[in-house]
C-alpha atoms as one frame of an Amber mdcrd trajectory, in Angstrom:
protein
 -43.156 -13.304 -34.497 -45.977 -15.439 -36.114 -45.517 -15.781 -39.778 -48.428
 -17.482 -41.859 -47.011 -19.412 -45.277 -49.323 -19.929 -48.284 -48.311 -22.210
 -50.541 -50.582 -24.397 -53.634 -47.973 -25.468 -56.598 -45.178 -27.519 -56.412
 -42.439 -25.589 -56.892 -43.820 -22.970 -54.365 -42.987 -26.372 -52.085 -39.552
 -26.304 -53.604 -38.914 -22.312 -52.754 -40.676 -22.323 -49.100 -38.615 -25.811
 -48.407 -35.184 -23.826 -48.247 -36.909 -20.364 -46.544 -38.111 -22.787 -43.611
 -34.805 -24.594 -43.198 -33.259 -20.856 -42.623 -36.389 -19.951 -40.660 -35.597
 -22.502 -37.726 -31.740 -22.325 -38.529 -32.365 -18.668 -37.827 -34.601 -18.615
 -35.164 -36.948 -16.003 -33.443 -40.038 -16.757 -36.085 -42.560 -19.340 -35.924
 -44.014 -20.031 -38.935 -47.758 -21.642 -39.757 -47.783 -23.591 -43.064 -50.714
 -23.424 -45.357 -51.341 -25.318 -48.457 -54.073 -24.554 -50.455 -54.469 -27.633
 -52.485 -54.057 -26.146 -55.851 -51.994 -28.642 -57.868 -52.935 -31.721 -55.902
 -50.206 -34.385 -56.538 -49.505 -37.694 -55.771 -45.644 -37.389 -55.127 -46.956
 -34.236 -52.194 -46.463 -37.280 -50.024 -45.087 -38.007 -46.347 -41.610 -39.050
 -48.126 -41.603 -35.664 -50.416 -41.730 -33.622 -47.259 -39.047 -35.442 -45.347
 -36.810 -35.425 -48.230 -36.994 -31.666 -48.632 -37.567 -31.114 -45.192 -40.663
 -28.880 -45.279 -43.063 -29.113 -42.315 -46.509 -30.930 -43.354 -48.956 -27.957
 -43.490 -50.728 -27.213 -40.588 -53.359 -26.087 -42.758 -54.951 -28.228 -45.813
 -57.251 -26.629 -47.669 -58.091 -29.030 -50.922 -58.985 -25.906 -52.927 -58.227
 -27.296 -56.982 -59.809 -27.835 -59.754 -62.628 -24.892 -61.123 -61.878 -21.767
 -63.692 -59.276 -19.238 -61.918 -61.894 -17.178 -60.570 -64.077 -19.882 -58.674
 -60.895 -21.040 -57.657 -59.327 -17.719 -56.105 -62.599 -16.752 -54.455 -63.006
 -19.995 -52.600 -59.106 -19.669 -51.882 -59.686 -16.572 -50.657 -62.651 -16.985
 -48.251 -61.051 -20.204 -46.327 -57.471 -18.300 -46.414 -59.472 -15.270 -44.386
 -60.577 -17.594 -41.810 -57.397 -19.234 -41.362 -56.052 -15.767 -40.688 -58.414
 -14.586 -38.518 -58.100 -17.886 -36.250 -54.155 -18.300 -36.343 -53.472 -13.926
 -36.423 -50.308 -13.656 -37.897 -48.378 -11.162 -37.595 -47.485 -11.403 -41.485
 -48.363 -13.632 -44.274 -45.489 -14.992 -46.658 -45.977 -15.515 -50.175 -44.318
 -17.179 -53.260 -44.303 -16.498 -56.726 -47.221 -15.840 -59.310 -49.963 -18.568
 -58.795 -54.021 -18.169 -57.609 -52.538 -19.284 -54.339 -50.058 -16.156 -54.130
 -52.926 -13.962 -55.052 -55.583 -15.194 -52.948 -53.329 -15.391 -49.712 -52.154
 -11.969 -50.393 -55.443 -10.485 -50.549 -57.228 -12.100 -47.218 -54.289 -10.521
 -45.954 -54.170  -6.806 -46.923 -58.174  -6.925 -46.156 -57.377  -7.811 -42.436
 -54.852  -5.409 -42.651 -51.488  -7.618 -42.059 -48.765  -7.366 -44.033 -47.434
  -9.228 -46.859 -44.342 -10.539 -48.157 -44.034 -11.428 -51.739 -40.616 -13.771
 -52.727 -40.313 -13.192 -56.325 -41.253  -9.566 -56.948 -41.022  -7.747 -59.294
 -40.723 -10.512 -62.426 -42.764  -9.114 -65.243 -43.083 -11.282 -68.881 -45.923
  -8.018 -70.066 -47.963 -10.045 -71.212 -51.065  -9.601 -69.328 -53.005 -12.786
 -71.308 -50.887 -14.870 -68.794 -53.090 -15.117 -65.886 -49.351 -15.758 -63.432
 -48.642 -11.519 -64.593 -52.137 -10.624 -63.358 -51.625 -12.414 -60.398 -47.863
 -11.074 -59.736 -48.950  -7.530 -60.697 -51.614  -7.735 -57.739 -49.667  -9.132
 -55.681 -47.110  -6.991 -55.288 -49.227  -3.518 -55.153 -50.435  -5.409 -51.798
 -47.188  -6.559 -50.231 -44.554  -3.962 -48.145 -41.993  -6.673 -47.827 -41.086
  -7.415 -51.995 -37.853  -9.791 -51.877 -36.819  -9.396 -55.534 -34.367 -11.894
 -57.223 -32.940  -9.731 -59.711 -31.699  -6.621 -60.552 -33.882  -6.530 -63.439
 -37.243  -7.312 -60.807 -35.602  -4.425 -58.829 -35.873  -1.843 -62.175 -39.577
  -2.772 -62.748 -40.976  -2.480 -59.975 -39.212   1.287 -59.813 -40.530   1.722
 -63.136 -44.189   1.241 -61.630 -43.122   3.663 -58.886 -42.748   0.996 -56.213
 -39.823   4.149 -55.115 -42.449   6.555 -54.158 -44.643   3.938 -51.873 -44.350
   3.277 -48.311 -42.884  -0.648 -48.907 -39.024  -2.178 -48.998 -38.004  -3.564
 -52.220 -34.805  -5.815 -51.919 -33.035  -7.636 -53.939 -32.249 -11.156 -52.447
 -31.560 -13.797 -55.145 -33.255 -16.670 -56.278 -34.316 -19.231 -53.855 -34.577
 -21.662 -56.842 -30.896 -21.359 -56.851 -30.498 -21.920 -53.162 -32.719 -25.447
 -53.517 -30.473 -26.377 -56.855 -27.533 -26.257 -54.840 -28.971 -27.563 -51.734
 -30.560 -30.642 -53.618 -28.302 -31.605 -55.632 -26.711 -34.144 -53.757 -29.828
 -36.078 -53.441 -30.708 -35.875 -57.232 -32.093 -39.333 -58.490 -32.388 -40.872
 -62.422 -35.799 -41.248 -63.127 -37.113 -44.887 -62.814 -37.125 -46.740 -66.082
 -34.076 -44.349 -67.354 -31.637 -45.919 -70.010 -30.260 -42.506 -70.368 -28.572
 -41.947 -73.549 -24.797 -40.458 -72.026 -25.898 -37.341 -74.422 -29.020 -36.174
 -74.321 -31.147 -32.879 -74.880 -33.867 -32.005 -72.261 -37.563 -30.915 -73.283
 -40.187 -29.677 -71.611 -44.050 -28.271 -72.999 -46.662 -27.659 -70.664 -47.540
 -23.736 -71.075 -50.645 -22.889 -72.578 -49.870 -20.535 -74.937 -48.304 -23.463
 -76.898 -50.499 -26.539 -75.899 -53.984 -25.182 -76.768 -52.388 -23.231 -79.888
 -52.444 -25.889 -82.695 -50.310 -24.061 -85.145 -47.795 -23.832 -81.903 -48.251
 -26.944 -80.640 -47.524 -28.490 -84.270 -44.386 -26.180 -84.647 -42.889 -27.331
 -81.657 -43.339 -31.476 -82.235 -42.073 -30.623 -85.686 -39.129 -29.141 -83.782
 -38.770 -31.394 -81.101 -38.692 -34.352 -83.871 -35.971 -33.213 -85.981 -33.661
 -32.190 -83.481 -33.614 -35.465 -81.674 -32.938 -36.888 -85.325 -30.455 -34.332
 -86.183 -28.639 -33.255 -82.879 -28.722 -34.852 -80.084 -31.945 -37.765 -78.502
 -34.393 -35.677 -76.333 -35.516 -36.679 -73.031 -39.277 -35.110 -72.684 -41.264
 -35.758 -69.445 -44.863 -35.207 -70.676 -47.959 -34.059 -68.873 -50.930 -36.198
 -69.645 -52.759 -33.096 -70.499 -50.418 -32.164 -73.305 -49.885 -35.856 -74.593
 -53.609 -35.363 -75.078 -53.937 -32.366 -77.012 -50.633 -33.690 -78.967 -52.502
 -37.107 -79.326 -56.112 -34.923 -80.681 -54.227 -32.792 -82.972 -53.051 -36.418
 -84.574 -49.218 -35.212 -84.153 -46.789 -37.281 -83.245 -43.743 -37.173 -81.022
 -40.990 -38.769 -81.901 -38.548 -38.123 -78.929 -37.316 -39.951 -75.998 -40.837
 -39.571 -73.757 -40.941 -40.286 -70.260 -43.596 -39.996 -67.401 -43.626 -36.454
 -65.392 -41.203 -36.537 -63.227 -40.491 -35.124 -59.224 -38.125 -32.640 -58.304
 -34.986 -34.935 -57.561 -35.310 -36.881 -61.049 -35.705 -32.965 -62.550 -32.452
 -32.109 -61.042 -30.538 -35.239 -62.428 -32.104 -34.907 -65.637 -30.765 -30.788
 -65.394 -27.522 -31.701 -63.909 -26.510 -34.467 -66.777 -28.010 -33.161 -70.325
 -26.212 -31.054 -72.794 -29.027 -28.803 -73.203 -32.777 -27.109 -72.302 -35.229
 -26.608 -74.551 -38.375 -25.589 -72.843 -41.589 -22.805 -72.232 -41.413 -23.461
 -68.231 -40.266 -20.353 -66.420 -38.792 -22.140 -63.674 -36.879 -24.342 -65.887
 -35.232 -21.901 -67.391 -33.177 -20.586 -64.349 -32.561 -24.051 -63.749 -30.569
 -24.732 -66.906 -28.373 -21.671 -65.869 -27.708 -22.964 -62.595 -26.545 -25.870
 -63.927 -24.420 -24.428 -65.955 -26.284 -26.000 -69.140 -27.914 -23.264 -71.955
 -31.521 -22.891 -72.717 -33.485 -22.289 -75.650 -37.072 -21.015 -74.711 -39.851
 -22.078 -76.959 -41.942 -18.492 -75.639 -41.928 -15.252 -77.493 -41.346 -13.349
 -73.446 -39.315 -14.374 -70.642 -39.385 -13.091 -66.956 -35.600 -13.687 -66.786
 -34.703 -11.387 -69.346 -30.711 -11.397 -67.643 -30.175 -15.049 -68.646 -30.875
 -13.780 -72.283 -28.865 -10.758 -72.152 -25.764 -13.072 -70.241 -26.275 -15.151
 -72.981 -27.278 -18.187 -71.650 -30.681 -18.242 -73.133 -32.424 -18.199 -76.416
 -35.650 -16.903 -76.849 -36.717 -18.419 -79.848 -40.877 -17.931 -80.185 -42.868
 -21.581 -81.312 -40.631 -21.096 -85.013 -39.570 -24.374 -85.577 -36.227 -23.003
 -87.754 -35.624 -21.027 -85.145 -35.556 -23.525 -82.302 -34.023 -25.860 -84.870
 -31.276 -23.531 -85.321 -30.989 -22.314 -82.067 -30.509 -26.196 -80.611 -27.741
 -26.878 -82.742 -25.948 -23.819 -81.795 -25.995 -24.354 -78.348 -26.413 -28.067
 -77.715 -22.847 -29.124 -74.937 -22.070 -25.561 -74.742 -20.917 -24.775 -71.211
 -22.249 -21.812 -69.505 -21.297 -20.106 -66.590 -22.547 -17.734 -63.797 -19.504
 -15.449 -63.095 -21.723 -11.979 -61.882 -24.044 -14.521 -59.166 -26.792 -13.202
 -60.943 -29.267 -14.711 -58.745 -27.658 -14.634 -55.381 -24.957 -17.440 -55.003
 -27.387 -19.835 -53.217 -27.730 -16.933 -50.214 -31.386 -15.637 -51.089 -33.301
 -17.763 -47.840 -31.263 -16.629 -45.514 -31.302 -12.644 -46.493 -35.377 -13.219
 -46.747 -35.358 -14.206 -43.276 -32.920 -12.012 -41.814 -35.433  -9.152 -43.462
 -38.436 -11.049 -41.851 -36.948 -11.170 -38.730 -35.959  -6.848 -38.887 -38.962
  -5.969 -40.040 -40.507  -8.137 -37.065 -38.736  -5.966 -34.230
């Protein structure tokens, strides 16, 4: 069986990394790797693949840059003439991104069948432009590998139980990468880590183009590395901007954006998460460290009702409040809510079935 990968963002690289691995461990599949070139970065290099182990991409497309509809319609036209010259017999998809969309669509329009890895996750709020492009995706996939139970319950809710498709839950394959990557976990260069420290992120738009957010948040950020505990924040250029245009100013631990092995030391040795990634946030958990999530919705709703997460809006008392409550609190992940680090190796096994 010929499966055809799309990937564009890095942590899509991060989730197909540990699918491959069980695709050749498995056997029977041979899989065609496309990259659409949507977040272009420096550290996708020769020695990022071989650490994780991903095959290069047979297929480069350099698609980035543009609004998200010049960018999914170009994605979309070169995806359908990949397909039609490599013929799949399915195309494999990740998460929420233009990418995901685009490759999902070329697909269903030549009529072969798609397979979604991260159904199901819903944050309803349909201003986010990664629920549009989930939403899609999944009315056009028959293979949706869901991570949670909760994915499972939405996507019956939208009547996903009346339709000719499988929904499964699998797990996370975030958590299968955490645990697989650990080992190799790196400081970032240029550290002098404080042997306490509080991790940041900001990035998401809803906070970075919303000054009164934006403000809240620094304001936060500020006074619980004064008051708590010194944060650690690797910073986007594109938000130091916008921080440095509003005339704010950050008075944290700041770093340069760092890869995925420097992420999973910083994860693995602070005493909390504060952050509006999505990714991040199941990251915490499976290091056993809480989160507080500067967002007003999540799409992993579980890790708030387990406890393990705070959603706490752009208030700055709130995320104040919230930091100090949870800052070196242990947590941990008795129920396996997202798999036990088995999620790759179910997807495939399903792959391979629904080959036969």
């Amino acid at each position: 069986m010929r499966i055809l990968t799309i990937i564009g963002a890095r942590p899509q690289f991060i989730k197909a990394s540990v699918v491959s691995r069980a695709i050749k461990q498995t056997g029977g599949i041979e899989e065609i790797m496309l990259h659409t070139g949507q977040h272009f970065d420096a550290n996708m290099s020769d020695i990022f693949f071989n650490q994780l182990g991903i095959p290069k991409p047979d297929i480069q497309l350099d698609i980035h840059g543009g609004s998200h509809g010049e960018m999914t319609g170009r994605m979309l036209a070169e995806i359908e003439q990949a397909l039609l010259e490599h013929k799949p017999d399915r195309v494999l998809v990740y998460g929420d991104t233009n990418s995901t969309l685009a490759g999902a669509l070329a697909a269903a329009k030549l009529h072969i069948p798609v397979a979604h890895v991260e159904a199901g996750l819903r944050s309803f709020n349909m201003r986010m432009p990664e629920e549009v492009n989930r939403i899609l995706t999944d009315q056009i996939s028959d293979l949706l590998f869901c991570p949670t139970t909760t994915a499972v319950k939405n996507l019956e809710t939208e009547g996903f139980g009346h339709k000719p498709v499988k929904v499964m839950q699998v797990g996370d394959v975030m958590q299968d990468a955490a645990l697989l990557f650990a080992e190799k976990a790196v400081a970032p260069a240029g550290g002098d880590f404080p042997e306490k420290f509080i991790l940041a992120t900001l990035h998401r738009a809803e906070n970075t183009d919303n000054p009164e957010r934006l403000a809240n948040i620094v304001r936060a950020l500020n006074q619980v590395h004064q008051d708590e505990a010194p944060v650690v924040l690797p910073l986007h250029p594109r938000t130091r901007k916008l921080i440095s245009h509003q005339g704010l100013k950050l008075n944290v631990k700041l770093i340069e954006p760092v890869g995925y092995f420097e992420m999973v030391w910083l994860l693995d040795h602070c005493q909390l998460v504060l952050t509006d990634s999505g990714g991040v946030q199941k990251e915490a958990f499976f290091f056993g460290k809480p989160c507080v999530t500067m967002r007003d919705q999540t799409e992993w709703v579980e890790l708030v009702d387990a406890g393990a997460n705070e959603l706490v809006g752009a208030d700055q008392q709130k995320i104040v409040e919230a930091a100090a409550r949870n800052v070196g609190r242990s947590v941990e992940d008795a129920d396996q809510l997202y798999g036990g680090g088995e999620a790759s190796q179910r997807i495939v096994d399903e792959l391979v079935m629904a080959g036969r």
